[in-house]
C-alpha positions in Angstrom: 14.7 -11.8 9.0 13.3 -8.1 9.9 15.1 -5.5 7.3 12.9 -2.8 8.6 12.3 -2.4 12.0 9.9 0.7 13.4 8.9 1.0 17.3 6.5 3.9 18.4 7.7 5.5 15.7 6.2 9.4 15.1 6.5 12.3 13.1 5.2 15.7 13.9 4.7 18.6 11.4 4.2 22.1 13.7 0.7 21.2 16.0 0.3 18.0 13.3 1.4 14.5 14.1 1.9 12.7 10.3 2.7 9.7 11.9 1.9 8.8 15.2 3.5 5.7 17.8 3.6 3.2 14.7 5.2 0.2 15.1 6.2 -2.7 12.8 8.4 -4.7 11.2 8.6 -5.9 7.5 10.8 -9.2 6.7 13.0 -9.7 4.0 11.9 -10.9 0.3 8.4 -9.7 1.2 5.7 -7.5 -1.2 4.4 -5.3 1.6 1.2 -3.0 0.1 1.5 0.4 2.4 -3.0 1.3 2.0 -4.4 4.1 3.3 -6.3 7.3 2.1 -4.7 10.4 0.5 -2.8 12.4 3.4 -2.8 8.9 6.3 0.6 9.7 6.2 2.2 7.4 3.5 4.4 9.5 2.1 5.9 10.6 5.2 6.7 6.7 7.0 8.2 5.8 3.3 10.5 9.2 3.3 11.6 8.3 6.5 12.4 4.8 5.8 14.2 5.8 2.9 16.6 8.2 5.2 15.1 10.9 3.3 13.4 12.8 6.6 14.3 12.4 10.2 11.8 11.1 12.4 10.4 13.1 15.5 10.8 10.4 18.4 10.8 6.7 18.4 13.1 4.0 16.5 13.8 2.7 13.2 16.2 0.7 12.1 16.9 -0.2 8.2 19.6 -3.0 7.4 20.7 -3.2 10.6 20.8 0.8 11.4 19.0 4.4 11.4 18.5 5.2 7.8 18.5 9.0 7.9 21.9 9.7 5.9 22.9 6.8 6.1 24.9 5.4 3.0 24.4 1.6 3.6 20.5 2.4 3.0 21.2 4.7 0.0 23.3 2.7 -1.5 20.5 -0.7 -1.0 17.4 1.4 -1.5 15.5 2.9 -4.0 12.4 4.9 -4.1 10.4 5.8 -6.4 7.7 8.6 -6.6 6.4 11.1 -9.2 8.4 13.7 -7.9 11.9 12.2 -9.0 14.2 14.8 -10.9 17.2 13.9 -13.1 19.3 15.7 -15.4 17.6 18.1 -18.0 20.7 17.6 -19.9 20.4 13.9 -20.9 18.0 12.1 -22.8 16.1 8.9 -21.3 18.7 6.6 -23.5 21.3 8.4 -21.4 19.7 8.6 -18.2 19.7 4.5 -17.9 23.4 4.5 -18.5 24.0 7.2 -16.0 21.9 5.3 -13.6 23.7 1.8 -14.0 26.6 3.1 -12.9 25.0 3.8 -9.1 23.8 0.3 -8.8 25.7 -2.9 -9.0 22.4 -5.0 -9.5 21.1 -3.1 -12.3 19.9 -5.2 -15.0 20.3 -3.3 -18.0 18.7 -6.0 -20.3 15.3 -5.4 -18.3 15.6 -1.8 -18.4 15.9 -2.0 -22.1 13.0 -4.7 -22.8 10.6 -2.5 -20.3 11.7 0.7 -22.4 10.6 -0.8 -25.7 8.1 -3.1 -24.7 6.3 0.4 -23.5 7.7 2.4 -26.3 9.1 5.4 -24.5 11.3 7.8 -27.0 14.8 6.9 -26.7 15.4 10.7 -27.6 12.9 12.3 -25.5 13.9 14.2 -22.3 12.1 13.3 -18.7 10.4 17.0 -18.1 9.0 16.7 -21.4 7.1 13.6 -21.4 3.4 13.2 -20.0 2.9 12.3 -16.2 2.0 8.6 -17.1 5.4 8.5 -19.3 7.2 9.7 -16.8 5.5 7.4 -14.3 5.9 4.2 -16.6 10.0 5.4 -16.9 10.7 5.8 -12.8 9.5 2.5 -12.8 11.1 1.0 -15.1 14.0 2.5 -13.3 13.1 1.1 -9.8 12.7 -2.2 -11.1 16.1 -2.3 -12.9 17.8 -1.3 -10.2 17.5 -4.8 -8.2 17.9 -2.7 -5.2 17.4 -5.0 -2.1 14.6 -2.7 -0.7 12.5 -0.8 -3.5 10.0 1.4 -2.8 7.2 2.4 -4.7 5.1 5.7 -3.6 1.9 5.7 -5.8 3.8 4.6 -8.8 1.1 4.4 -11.2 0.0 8.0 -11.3 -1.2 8.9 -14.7 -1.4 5.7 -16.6 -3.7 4.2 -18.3 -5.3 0.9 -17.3 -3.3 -0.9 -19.4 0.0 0.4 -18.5 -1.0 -0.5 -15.0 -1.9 -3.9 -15.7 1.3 -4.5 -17.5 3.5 -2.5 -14.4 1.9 -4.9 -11.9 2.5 -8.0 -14.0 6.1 -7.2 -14.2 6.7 -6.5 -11.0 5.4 -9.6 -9.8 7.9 -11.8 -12.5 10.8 -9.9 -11.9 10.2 -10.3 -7.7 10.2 -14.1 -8.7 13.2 -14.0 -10.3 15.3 -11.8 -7.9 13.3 -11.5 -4.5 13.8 -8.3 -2.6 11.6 -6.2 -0.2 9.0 -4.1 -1.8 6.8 -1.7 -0.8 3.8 -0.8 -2.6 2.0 2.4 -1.6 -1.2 2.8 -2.9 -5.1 3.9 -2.0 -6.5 1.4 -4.5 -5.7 -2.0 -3.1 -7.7 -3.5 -5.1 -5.6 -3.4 -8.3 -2.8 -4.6 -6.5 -3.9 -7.1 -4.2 -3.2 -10.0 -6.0 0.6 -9.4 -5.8 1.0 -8.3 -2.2 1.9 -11.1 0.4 1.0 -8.4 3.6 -0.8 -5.1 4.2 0.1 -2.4 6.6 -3.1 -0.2 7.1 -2.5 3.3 8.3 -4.8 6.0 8.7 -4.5 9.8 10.1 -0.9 8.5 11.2 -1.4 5.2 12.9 -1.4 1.8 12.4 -5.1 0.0 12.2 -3.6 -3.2 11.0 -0.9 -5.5 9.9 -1.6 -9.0 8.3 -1.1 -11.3 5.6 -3.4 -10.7 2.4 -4.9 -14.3 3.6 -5.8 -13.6 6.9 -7.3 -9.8 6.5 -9.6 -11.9 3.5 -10.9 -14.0 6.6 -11.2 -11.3 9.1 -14.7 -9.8 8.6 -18.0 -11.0 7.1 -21.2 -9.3 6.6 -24.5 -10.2 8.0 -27.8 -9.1 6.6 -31.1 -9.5 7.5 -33.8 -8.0 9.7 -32.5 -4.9 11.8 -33.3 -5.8 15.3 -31.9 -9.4 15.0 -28.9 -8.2 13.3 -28.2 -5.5 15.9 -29.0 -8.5 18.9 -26.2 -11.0 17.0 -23.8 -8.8 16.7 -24.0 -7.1 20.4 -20.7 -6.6 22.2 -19.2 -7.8 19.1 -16.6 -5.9 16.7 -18.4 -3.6 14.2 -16.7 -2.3 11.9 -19.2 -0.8 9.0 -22.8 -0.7 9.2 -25.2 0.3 6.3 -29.4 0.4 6.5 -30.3 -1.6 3.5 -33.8 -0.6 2.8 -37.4 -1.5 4.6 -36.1 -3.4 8.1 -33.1 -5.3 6.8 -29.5 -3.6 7.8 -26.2 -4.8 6.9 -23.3 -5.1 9.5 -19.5 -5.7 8.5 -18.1 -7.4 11.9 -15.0 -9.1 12.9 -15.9 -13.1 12.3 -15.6 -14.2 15.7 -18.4 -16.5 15.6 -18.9 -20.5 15.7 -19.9 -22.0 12.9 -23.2 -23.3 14.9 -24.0 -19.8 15.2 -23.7 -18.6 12.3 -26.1 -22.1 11.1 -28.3 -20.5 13.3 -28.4 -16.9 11.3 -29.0 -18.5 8.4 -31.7 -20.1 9.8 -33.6 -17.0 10.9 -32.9 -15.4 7.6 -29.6 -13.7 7.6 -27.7 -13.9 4.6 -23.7 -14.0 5.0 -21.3 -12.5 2.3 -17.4 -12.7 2.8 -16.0 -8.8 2.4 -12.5 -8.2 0.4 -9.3 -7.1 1.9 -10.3 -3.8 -0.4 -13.8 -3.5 1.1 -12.5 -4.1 4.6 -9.2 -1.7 4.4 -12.0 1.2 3.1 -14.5 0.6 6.0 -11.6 0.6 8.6 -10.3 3.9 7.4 -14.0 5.7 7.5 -14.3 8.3 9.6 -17.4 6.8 10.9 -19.2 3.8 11.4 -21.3 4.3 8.3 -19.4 5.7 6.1 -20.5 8.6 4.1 -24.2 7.3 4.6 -23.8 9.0 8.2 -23.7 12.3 6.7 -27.4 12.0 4.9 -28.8 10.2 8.2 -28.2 13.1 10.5 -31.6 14.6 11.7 
């Protein structure tokens, strides 16, 4: 079942659209990683969804109706981001009991186990503790909360490697245990692939793409091998990256639309043939150019 519905969906900021005509839906009980570069417009589509910003034209729908103010969503929603503010008055001890008492899934024994396990100062107030404490305690937060749509905006700001590791890994159990939507923003897909079940690509506002983790993996392969023949293969086919790889061999990232007898074929006359990751493909798809940052050096 869709529990978030968007159709031509569009924000504009003054003369600058943040999100532009996007449309999609995300189903229930699904890990949905939101990838796209610092300022596609992240940020803004999660606000909105969360009720948090009205949207400039278009629909959404969340649980069945329009989000913005809308208590049904608050009260079934949680997001988390780096910019969260709570009481300067209460400690983080007190904070998770003032916080159970706004969500009737809130699993208190988690919260507890996540605050030890990552030995955060029972005594020690939110504005005082570093950015990756502070990050590692709004999740905690989020996570406990067992809302039925919980959104994370770049959660991981500020840890360490570690911390990360251990974040993901828990997010992941405690999904199995009590499945809910979540959505994962992030510009490193890479540490988080393994987790997600769909991506939704955006970039400068809009949509590029929306699959399953399995079928972006088996959207694109990469041919190498000698330029001209390269080029020849892949005319009037989809190219998404391409990259000179030294002498008279170039390398060309294209959407795998081809038999298996031709790609025999390829090999044949020397082409070499590498899968490419979801991470590799989401990066070339959001480059301003065809070459990437290699365009820039290659002007004459």
């Amino acid at each position: 079942m869709a529990i978030i519905e968007c159709t031509n969906l569009t924000k504009d900021y003054r003369n600058t659209k943040a999100l532009d005509n996007i449309s999609f839906t995300i189903e229930e009980n699904t890990i949905t990683g939101l990838i796209g570069r610092n300022g596609a417009g992240k940020t803004t589509l999660l606000k909105i969804i969360a009720g948090f910003m009205k949207n400039t034209s278009g629909e959404i729908s969340v649980l069945g109706s329009n989000p913005f103010n809308s208590l049904n969503v608050s009260s079934n929603l949680f997001f988390a981001n780096d910019n969260i503010e709570y009481p300067a008055s209460l400690n983080l001890s007190e904070l998770l009991v003032e916080i159970s008492k706004f969500y009737s899934n809130w699993d208190m024994s988690l919260a507890k186990g996540l605050f030890e396990y990552f030995r955060l100062n029972p005594k020690q107030y939110h504005s005082k503790l570093s950015k990756g404490q502070r990050s590692t305690f709004n999740v905690i937060v989020a996570l406990s909360t067992h809302s039925p749509i919980t959104i994370f905006d770049e959660p991981t700001t500020g840890m360490d490697a570690s911390v990360r590791k251990d974040f993901y890994r828990a997010l992941l159990k405690d999904y199995i245990s009590y499945p809910r939507t979540i959505i994962l923003s992030s510009h490193l897909l890479s540490e988080i692939e393994d987790i997600l079940e769909n991506i939704l690509l955006i970039k400068n506002g809009t949509k590029i793409l929306h699959s399953s983790v399995e079928e972006i993996k088996e959207m694109a392969i990469c041919l190498r091998g000698d330029t001209d023949y390269i080029h020849e293969l892949c005319r009037n086919k989809d190219i998404i990256y391409t990259e000179k790889s030294g002498g008279n061999l170039t390398s060309i990232v294209v959407k795998n639309e081809f038999t298996e007898t031709d790609l025999q074929k390829a090999k044949i006359k020397g082409v070499e043939i590498f899968t490419v990751s979801a991470d590799d493909l989401c990066v070339y798809l959001t480059n301003s150019s065809q070459g990437g940052i290699d365009d820039v050096f290659n002007r004459k």
